[in-house]
mmCIF file of the N, C-alpha and C atoms, coordinates in Angstrom:
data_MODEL
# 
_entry.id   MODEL 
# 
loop_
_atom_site.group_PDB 
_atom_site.id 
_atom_site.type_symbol 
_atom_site.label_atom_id 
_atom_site.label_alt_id 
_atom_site.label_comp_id 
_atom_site.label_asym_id 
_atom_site.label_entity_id 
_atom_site.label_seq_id 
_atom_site.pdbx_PDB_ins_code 
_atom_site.Cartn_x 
_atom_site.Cartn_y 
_atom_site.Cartn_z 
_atom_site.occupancy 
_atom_site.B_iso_or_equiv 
_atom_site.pdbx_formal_charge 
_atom_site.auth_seq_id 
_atom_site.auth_comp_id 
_atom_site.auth_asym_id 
_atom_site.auth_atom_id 
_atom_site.pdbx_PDB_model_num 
ATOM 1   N N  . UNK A 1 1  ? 0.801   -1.203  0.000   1.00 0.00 ? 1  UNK A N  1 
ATOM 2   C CA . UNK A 1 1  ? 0.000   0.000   0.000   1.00 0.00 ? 1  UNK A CA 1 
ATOM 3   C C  . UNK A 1 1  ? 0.838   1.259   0.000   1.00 0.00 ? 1  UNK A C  1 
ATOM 4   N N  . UNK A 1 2  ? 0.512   2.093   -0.990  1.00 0.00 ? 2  UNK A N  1 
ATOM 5   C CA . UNK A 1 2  ? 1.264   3.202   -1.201  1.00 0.00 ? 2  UNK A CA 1 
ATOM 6   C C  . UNK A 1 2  ? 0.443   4.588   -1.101  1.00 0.00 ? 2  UNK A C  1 
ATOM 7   N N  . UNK A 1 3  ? 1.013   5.750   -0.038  1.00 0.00 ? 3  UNK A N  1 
ATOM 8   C CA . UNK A 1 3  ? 0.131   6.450   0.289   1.00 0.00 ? 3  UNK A CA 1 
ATOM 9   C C  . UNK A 1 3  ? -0.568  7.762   -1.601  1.00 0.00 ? 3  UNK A C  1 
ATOM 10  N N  . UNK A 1 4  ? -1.618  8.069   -0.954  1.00 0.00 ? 4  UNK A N  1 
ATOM 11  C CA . UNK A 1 4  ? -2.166  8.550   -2.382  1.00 0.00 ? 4  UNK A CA 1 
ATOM 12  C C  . UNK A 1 4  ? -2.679  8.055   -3.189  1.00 0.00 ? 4  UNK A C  1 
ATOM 13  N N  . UNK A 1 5  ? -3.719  8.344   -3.809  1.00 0.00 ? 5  UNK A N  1 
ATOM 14  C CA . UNK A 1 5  ? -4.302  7.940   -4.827  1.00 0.00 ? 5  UNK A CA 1 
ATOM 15  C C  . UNK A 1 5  ? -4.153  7.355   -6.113  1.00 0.00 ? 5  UNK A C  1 
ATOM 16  N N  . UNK A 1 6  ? -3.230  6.410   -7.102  1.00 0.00 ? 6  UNK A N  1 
ATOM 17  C CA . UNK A 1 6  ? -2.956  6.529   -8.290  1.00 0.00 ? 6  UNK A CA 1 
ATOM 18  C C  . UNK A 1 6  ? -4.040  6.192   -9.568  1.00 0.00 ? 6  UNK A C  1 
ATOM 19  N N  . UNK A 1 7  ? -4.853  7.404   -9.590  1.00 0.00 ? 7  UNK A N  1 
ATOM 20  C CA . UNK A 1 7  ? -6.088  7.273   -10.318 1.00 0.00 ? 7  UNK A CA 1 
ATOM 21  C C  . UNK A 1 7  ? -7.089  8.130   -10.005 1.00 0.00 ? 7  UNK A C  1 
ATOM 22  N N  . UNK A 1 8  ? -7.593  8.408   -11.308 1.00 0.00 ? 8  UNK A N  1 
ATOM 23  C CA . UNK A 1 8  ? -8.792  8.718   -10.582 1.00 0.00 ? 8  UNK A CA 1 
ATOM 24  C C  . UNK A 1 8  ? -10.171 7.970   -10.522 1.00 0.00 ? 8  UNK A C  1 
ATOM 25  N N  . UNK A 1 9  ? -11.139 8.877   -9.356  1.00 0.00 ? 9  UNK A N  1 
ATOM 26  C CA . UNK A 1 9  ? -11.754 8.183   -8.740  1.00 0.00 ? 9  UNK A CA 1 
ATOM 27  C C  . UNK A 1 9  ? -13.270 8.795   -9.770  1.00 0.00 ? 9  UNK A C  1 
ATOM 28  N N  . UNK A 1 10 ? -14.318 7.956   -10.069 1.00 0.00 ? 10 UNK A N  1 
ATOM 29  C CA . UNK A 1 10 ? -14.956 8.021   -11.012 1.00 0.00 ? 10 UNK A CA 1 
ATOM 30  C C  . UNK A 1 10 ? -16.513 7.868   -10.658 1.00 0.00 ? 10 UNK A C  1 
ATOM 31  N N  . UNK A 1 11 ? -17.304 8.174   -10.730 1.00 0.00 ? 11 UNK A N  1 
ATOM 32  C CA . UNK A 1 11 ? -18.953 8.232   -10.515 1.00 0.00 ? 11 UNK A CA 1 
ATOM 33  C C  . UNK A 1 11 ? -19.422 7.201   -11.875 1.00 0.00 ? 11 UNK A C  1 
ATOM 34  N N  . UNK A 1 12 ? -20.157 6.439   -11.616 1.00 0.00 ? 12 UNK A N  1 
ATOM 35  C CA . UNK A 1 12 ? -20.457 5.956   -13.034 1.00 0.00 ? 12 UNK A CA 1 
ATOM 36  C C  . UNK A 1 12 ? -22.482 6.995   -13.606 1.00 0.00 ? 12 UNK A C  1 
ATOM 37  N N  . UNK A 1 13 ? -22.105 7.453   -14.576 1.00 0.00 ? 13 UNK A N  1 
ATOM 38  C CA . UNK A 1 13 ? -23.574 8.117   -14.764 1.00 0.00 ? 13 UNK A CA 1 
ATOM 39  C C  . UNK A 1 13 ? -24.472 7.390   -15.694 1.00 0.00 ? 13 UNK A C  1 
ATOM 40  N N  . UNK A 1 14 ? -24.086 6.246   -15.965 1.00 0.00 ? 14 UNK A N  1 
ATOM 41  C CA . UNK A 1 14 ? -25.048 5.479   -16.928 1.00 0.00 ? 14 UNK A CA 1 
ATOM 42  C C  . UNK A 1 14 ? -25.043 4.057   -16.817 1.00 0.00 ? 14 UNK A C  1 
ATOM 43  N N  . UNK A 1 15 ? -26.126 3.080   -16.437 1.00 0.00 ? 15 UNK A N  1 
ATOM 44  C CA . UNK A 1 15 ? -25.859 1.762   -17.012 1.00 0.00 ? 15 UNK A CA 1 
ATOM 45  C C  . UNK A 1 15 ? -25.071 1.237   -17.792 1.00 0.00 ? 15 UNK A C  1 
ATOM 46  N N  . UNK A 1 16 ? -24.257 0.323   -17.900 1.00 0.00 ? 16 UNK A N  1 
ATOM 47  C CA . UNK A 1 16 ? -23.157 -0.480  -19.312 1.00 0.00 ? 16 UNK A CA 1 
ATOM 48  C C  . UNK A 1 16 ? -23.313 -2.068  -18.864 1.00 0.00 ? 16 UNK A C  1 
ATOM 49  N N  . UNK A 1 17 ? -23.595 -2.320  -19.861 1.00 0.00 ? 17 UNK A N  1 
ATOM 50  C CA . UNK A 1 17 ? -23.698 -4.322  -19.768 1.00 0.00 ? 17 UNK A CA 1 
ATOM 51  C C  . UNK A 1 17 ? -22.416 -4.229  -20.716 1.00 0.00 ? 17 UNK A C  1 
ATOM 52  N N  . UNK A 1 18 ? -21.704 -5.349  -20.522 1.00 0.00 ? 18 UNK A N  1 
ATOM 53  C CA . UNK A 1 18 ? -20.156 -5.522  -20.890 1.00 0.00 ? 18 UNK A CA 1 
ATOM 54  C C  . UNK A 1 18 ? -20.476 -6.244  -22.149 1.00 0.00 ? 18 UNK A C  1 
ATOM 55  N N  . UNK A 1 19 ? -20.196 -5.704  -23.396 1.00 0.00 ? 19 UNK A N  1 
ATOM 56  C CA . UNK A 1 19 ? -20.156 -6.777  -24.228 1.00 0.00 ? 19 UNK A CA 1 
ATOM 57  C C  . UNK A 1 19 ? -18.941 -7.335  -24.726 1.00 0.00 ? 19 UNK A C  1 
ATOM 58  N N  . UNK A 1 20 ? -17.840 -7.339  -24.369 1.00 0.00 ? 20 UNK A N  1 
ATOM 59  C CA . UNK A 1 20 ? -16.993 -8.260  -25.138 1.00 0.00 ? 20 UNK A CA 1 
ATOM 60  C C  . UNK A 1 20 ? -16.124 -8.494  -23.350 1.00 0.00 ? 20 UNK A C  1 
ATOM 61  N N  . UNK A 1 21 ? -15.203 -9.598  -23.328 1.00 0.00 ? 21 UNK A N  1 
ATOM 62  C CA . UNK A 1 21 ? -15.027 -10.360 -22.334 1.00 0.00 ? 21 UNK A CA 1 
ATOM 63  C C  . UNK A 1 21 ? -14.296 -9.482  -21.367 1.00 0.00 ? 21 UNK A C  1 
ATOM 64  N N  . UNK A 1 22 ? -13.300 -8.460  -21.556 1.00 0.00 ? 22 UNK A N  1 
ATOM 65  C CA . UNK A 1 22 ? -12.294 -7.754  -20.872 1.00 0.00 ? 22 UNK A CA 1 
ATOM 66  C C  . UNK A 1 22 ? -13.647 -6.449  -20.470 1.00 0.00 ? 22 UNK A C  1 
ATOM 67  N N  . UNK A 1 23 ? -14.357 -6.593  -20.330 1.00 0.00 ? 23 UNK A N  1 
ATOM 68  C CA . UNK A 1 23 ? -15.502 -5.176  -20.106 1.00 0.00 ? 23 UNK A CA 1 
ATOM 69  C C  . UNK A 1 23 ? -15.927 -5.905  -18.655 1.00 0.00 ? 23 UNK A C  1 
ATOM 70  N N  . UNK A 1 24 ? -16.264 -4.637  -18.093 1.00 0.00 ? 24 UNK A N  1 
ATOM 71  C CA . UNK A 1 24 ? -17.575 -5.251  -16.862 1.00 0.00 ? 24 UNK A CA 1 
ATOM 72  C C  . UNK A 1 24 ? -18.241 -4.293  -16.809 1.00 0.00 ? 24 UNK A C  1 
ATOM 73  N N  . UNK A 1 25 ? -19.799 -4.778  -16.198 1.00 0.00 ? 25 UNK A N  1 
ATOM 74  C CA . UNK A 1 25 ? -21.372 -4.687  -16.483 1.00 0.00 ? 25 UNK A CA 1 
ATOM 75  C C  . UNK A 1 25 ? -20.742 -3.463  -14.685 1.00 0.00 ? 25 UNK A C  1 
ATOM 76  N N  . UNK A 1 26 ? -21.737 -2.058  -15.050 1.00 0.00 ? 26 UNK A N  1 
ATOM 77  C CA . UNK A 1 26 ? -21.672 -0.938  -13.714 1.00 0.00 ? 26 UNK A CA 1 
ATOM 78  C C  . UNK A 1 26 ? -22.814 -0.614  -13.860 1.00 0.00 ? 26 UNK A C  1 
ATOM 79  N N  . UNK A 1 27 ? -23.263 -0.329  -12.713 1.00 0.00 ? 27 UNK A N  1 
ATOM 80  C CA . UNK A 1 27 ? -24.808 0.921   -12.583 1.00 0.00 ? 27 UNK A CA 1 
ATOM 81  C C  . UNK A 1 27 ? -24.317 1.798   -12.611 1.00 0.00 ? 27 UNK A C  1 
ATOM 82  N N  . UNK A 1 28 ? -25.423 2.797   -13.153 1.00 0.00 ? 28 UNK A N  1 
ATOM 83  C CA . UNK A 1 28 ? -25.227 4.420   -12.913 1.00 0.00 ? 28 UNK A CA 1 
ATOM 84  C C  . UNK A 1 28 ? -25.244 4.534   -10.903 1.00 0.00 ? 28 UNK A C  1 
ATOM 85  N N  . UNK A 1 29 ? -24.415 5.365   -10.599 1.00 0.00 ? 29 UNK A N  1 
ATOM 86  C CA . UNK A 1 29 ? -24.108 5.716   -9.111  1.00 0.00 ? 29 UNK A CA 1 
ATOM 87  C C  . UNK A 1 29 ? -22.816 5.491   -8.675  1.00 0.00 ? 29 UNK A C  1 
ATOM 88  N N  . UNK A 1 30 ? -22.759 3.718   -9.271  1.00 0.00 ? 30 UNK A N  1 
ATOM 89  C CA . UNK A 1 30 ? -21.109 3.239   -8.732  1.00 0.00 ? 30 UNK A CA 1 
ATOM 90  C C  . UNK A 1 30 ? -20.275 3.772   -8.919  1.00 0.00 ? 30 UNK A C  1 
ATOM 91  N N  . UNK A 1 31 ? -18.855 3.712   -8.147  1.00 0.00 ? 31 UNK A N  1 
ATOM 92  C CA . UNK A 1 31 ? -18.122 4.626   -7.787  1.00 0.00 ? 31 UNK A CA 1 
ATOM 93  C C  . UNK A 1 31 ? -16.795 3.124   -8.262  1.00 0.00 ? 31 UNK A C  1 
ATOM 94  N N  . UNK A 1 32 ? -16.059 3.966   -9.252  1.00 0.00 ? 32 UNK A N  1 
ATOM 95  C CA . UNK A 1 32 ? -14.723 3.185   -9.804  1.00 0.00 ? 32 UNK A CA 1 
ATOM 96  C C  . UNK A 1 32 ? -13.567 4.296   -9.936  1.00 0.00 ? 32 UNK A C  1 
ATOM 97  N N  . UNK A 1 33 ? -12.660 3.350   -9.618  1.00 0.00 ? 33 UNK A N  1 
ATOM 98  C CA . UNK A 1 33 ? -11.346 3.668   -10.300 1.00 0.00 ? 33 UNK A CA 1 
ATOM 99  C C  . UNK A 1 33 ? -10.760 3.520   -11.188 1.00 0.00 ? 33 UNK A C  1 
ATOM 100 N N  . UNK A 1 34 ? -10.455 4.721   -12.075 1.00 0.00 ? 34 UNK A N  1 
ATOM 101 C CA . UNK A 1 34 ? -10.238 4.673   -13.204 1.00 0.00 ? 34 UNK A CA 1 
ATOM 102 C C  . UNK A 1 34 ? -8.378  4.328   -13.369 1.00 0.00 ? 34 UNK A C  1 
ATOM 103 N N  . UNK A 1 35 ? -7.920  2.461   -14.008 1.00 0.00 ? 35 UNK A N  1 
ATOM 104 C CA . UNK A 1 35 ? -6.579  2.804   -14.031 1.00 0.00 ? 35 UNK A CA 1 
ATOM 105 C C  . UNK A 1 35 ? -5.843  3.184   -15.141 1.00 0.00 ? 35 UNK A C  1 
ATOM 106 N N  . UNK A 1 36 ? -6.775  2.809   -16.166 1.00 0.00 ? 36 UNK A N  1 
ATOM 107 C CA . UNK A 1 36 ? -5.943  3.626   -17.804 1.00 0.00 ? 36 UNK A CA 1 
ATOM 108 C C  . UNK A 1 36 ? -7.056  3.777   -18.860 1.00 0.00 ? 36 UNK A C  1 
ATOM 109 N N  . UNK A 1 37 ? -6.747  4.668   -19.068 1.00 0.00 ? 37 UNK A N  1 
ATOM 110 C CA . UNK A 1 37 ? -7.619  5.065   -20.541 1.00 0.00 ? 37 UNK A CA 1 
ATOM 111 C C  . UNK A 1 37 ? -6.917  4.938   -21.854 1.00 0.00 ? 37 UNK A C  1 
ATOM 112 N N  . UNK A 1 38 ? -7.504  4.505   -23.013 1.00 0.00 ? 38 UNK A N  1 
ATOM 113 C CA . UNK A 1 38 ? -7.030  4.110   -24.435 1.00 0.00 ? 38 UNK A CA 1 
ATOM 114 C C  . UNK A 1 38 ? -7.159  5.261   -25.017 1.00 0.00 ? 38 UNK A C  1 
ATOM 115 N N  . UNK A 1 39 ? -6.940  5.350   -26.109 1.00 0.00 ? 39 UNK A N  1 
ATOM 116 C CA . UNK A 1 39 ? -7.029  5.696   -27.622 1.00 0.00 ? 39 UNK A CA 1 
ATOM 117 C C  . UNK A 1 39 ? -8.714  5.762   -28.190 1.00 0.00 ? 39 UNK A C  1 
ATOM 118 N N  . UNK A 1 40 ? -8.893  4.815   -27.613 1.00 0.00 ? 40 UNK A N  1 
ATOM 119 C CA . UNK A 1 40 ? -10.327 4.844   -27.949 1.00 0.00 ? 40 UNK A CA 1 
ATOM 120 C C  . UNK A 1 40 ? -11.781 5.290   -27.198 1.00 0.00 ? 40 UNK A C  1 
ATOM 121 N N  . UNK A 1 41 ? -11.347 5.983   -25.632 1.00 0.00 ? 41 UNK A N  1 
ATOM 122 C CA . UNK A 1 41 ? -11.621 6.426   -24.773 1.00 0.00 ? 41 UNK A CA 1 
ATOM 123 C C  . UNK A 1 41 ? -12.759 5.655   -24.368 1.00 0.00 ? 41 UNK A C  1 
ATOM 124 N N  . UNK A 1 42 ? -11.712 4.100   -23.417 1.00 0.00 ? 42 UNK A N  1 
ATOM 125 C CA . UNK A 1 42 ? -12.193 3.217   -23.153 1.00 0.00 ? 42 UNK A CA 1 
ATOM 126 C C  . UNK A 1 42 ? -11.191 3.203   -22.206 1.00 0.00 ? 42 UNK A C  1 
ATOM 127 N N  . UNK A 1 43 ? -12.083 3.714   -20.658 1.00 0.00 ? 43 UNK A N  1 
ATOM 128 C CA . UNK A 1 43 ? -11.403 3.361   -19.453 1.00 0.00 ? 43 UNK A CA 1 
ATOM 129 C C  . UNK A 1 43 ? -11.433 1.698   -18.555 1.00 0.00 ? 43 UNK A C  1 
ATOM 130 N N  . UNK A 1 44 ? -9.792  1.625   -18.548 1.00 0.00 ? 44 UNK A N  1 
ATOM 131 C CA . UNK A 1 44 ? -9.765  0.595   -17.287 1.00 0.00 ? 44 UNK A CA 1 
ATOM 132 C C  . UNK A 1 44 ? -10.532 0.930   -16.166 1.00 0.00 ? 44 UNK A C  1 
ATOM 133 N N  . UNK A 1 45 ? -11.148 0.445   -14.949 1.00 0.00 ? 45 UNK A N  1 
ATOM 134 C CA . UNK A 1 45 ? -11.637 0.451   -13.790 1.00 0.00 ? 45 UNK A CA 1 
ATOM 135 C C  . UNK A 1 45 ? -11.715 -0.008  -13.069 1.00 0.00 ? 45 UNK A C  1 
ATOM 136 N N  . UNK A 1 46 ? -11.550 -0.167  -11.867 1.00 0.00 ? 46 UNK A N  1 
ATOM 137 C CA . UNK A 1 46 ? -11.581 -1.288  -10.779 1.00 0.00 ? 46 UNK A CA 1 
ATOM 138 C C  . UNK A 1 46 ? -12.441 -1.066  -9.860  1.00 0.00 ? 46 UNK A C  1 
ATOM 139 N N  . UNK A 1 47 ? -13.529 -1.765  -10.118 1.00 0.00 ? 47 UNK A N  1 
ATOM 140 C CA . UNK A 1 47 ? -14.414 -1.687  -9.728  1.00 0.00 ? 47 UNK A CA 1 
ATOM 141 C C  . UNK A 1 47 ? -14.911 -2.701  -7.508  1.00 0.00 ? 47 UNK A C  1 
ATOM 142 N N  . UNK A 1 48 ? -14.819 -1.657  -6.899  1.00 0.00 ? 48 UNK A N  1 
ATOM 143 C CA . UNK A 1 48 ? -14.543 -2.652  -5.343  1.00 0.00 ? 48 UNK A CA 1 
ATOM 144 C C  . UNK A 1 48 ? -16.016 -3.321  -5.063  1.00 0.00 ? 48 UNK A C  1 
ATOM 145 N N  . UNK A 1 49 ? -15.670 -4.601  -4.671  1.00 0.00 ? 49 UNK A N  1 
ATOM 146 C CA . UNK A 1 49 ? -16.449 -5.680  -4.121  1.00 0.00 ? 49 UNK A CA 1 
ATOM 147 C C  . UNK A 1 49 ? -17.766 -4.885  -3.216  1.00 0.00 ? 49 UNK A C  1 
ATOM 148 N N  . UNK A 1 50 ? -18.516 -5.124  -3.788  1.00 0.00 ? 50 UNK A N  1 
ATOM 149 C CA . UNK A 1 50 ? -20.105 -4.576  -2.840  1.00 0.00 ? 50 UNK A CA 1 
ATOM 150 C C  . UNK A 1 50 ? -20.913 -6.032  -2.195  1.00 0.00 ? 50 UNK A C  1 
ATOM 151 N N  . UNK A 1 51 ? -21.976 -5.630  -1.655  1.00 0.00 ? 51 UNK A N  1 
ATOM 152 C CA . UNK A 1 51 ? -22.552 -6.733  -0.605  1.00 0.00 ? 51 UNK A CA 1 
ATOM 153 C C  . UNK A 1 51 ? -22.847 -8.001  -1.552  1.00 0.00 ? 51 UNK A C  1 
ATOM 154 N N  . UNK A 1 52 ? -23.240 -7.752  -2.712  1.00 0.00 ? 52 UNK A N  1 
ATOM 155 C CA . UNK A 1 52 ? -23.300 -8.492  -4.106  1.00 0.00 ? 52 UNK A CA 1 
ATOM 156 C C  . UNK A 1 52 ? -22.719 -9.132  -4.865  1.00 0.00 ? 52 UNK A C  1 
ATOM 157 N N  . UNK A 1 53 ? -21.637 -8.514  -5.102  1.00 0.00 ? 53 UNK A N  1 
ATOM 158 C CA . UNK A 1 53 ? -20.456 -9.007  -5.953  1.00 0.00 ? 53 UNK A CA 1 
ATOM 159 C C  . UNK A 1 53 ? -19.173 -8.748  -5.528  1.00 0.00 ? 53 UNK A C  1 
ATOM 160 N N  . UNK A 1 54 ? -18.385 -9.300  -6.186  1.00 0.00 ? 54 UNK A N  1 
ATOM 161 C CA . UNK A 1 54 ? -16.910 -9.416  -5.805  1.00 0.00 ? 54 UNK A CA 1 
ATOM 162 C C  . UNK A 1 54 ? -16.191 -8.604  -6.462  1.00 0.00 ? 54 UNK A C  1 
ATOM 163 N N  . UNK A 1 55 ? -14.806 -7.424  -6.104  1.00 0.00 ? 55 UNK A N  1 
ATOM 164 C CA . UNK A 1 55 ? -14.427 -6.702  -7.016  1.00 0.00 ? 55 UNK A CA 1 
ATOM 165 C C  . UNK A 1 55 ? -13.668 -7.109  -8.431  1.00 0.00 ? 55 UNK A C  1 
ATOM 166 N N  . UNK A 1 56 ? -14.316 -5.943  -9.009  1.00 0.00 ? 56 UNK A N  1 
ATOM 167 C CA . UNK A 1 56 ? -13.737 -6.858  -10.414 1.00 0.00 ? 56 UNK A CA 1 
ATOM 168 C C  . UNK A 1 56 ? -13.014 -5.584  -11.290 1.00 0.00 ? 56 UNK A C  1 
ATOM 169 N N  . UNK A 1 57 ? -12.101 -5.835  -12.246 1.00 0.00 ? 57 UNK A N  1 
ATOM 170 C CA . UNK A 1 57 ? -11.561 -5.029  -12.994 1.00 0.00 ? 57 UNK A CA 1 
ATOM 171 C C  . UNK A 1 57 ? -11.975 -5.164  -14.625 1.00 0.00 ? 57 UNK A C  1 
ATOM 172 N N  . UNK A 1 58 ? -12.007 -4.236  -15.356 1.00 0.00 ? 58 UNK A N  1 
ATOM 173 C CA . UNK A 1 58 ? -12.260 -3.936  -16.812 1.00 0.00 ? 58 UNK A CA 1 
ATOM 174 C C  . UNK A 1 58 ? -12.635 -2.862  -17.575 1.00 0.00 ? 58 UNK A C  1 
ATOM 175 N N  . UNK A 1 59 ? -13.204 -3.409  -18.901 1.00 0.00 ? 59 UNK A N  1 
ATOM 176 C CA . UNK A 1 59 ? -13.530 -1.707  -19.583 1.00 0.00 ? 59 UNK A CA 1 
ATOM 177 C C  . UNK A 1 59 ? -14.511 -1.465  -19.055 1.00 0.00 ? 59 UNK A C  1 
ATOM 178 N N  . UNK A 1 60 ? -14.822 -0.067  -19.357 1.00 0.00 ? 60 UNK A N  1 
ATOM 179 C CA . UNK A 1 60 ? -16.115 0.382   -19.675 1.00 0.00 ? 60 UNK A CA 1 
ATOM 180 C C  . UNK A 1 60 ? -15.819 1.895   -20.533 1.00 0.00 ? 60 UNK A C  1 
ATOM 181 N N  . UNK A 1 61 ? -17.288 2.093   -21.328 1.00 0.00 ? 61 UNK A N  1 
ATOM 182 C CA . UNK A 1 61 ? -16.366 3.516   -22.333 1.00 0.00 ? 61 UNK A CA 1 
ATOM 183 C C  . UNK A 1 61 ? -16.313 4.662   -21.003 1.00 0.00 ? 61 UNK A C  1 
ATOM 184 N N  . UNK A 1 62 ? -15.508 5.553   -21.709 1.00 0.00 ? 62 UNK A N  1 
ATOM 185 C CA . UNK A 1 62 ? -15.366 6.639   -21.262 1.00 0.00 ? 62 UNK A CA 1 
ATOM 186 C C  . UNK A 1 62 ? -16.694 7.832   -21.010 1.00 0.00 ? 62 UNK A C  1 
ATOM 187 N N  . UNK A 1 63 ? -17.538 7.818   -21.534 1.00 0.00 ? 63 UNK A N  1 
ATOM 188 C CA . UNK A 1 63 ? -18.588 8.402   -21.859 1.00 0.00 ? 63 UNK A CA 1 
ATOM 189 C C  . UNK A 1 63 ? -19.660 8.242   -20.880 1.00 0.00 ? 63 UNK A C  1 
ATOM 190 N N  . UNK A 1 64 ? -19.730 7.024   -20.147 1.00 0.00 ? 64 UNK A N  1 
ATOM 191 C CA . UNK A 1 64 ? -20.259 6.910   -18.964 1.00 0.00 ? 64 UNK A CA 1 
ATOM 192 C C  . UNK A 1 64 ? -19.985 7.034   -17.917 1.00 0.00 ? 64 UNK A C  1 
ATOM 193 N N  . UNK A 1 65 ? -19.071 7.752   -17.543 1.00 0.00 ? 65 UNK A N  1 
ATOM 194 C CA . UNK A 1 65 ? -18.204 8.152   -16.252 1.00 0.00 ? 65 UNK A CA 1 
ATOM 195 C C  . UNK A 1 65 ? -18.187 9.376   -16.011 1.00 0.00 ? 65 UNK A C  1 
ATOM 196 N N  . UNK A 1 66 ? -17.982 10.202  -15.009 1.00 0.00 ? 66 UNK A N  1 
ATOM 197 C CA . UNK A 1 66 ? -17.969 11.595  -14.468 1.00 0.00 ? 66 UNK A CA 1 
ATOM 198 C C  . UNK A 1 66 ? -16.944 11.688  -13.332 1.00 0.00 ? 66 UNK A C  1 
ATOM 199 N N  . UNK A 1 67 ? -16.424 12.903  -13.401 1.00 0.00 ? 67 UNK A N  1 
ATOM 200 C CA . UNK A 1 67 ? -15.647 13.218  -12.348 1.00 0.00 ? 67 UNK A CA 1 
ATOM 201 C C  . UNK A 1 67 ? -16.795 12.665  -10.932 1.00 0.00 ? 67 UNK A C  1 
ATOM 202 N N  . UNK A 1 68 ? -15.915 11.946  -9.733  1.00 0.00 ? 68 UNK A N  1 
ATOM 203 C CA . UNK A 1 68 ? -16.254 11.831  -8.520  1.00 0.00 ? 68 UNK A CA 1 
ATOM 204 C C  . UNK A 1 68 ? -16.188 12.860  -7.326  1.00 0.00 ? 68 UNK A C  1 
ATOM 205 N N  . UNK A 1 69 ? -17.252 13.686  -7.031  1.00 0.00 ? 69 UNK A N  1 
ATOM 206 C CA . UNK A 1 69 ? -16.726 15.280  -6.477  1.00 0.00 ? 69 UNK A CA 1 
ATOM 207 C C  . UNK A 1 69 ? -17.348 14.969  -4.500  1.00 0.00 ? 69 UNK A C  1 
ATOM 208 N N  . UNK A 1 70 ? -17.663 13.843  -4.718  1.00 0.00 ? 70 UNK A N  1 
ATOM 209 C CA . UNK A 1 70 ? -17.888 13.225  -2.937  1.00 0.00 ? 70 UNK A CA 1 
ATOM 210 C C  . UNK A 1 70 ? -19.363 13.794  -3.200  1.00 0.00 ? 70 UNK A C  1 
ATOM 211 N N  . UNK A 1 71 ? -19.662 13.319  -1.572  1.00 0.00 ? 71 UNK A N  1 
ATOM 212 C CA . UNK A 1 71 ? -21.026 13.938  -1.201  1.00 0.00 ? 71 UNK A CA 1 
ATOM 213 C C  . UNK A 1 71 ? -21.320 15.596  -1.518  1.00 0.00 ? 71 UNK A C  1 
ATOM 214 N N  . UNK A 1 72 ? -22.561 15.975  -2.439  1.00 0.00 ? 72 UNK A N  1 
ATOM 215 C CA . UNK A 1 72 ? -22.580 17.004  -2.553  1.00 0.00 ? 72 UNK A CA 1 
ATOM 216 C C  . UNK A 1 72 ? -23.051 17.588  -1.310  1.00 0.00 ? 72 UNK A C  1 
ATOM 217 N N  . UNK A 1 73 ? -22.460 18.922  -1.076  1.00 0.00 ? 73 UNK A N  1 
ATOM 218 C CA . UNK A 1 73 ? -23.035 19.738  0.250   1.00 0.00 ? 73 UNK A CA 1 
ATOM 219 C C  . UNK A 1 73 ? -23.880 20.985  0.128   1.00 0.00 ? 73 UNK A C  1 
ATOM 220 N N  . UNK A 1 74 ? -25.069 20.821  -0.008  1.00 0.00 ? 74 UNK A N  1 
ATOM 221 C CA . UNK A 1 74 ? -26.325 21.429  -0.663  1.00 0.00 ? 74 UNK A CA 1 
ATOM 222 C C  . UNK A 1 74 ? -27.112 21.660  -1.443  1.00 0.00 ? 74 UNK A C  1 
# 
């Protein structure tokens, strides 16, 4: 464990079902880490283990993601 963040941290704003094998399926709300983005603005993510599922890593496009700005305060 290394102190700091390496990534950023990502809001997901849209549903994505994964279609090809290196992708994984996010709700709009979830909260990922983004670890690399392509050429084709198709972010890596690592997505952490919820009461549901187990954490998992993969694509998802770029286009469904938003800056993560925390709890809004008002």
């Amino acid at each position: 464990g290394s102190s700091g963040s390496s990534g950023s941290t990502m809001t997901v704003i849209k549903d994505y079902y994964a279609l090809k094998e290196n992708e994984i399926c996010v709700s709009q709300g979830e909260v990922v880490q983004v670890l690399a983005v392509n050429q084709q603005n198709m972010c890596l993510v690592y997505q952490p283990a919820s009461d549901h599922s187990p954490a998992a890593e993969g694509w998802v496009p770029g286009s469904i993601l938003a800056p993560f700005s925390g709890p809004s305060s008002g």
